[in-house]
C-alpha positions as CSV (number, residue, x, y, z in Angstrom):
1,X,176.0,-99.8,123.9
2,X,179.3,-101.7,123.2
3,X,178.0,-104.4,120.8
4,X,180.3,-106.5,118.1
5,X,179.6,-104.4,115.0
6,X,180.5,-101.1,117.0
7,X,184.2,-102.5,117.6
8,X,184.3,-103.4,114.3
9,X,183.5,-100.0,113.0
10,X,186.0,-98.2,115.0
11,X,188.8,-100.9,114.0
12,X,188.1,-99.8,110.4
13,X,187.3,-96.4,111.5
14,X,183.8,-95.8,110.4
15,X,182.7,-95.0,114.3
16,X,184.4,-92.5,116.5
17,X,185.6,-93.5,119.6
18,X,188.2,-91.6,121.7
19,X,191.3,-93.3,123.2
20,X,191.5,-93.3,126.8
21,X,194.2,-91.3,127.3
22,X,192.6,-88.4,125.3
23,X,189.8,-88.2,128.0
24,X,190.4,-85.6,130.8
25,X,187.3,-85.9,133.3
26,X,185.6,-82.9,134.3
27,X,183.5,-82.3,137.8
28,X,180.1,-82.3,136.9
29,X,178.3,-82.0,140.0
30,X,174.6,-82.3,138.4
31,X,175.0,-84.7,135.8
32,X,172.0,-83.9,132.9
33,X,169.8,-86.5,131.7
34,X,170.8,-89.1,129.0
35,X,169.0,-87.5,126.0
36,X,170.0,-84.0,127.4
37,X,174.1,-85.3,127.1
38,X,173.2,-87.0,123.6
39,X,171.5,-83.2,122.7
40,X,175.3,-81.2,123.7
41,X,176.7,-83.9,121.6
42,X,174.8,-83.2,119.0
43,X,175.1,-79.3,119.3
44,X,179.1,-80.5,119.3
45,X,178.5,-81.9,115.5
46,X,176.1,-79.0,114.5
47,X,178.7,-76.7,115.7
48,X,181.7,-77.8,114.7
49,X,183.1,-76.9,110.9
50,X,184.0,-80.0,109.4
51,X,186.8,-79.8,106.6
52,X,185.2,-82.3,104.8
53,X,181.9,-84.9,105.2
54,X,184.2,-87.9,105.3
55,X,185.8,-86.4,108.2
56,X,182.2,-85.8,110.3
57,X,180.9,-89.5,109.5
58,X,183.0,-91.3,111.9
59,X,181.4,-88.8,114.7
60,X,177.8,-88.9,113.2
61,X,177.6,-92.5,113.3
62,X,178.2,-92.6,116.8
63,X,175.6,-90.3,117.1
64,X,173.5,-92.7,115.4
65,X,174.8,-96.1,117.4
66,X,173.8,-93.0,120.7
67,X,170.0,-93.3,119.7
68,X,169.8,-96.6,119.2
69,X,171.4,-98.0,122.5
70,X,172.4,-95.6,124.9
71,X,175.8,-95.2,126.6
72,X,176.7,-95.7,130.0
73,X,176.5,-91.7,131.2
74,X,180.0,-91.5,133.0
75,X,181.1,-92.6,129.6
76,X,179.3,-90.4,127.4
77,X,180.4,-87.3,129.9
78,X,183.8,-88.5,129.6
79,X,183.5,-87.8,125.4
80,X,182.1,-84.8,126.2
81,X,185.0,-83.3,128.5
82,X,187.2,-84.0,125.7
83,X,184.9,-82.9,122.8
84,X,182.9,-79.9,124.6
85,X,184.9,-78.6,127.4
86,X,183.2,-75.3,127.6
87,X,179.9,-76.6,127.8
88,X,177.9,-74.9,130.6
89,X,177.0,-78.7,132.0
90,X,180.7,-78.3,133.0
């Protein structure tokens, strides 16, 4: 998932990509599918109430770079600790 034009969208902030210190892992003993994890992150977007559109792209276009090439899955479940912590996956 990690291409060139990614990395150059979270430089200039276009992309959303969390910092690895922000990431706190969580146990999840039966880890969902790959589209299932992509789904909670989208209920994450549908859910949460932006304070303006410019502040939601950065998230949906990682939603869109999601679709077209998936992430590793101990990756994406890292994001979601951080983003979705009371998720029932957790």
């Amino acid at each position: 998932m990690c291409t060139l034009k990614l990395l150059k969208e979270v430089i200039r902030g276009e992309c959303y990509c969390p910092k690895l210190e922000e990431i706190k892992f969580k146990v999840c003993l039966c880890p969902p599918s790959m589209d299932d994890l992509i789904a909670v992150y989208e209920e994450f977007l549908e859910a949460c109430p932006w304070d303006s559109e410019a502040h939601s792209k950065p998230y949906k276009r990682l939603l869109a770079h999601m679709k077209h090439s998936q992430p590793d899955k101990h990756w994406l479940l890292g994001l979601l600790s951080l983003l979705a912590p009371a998720h029932a996956i957790w």
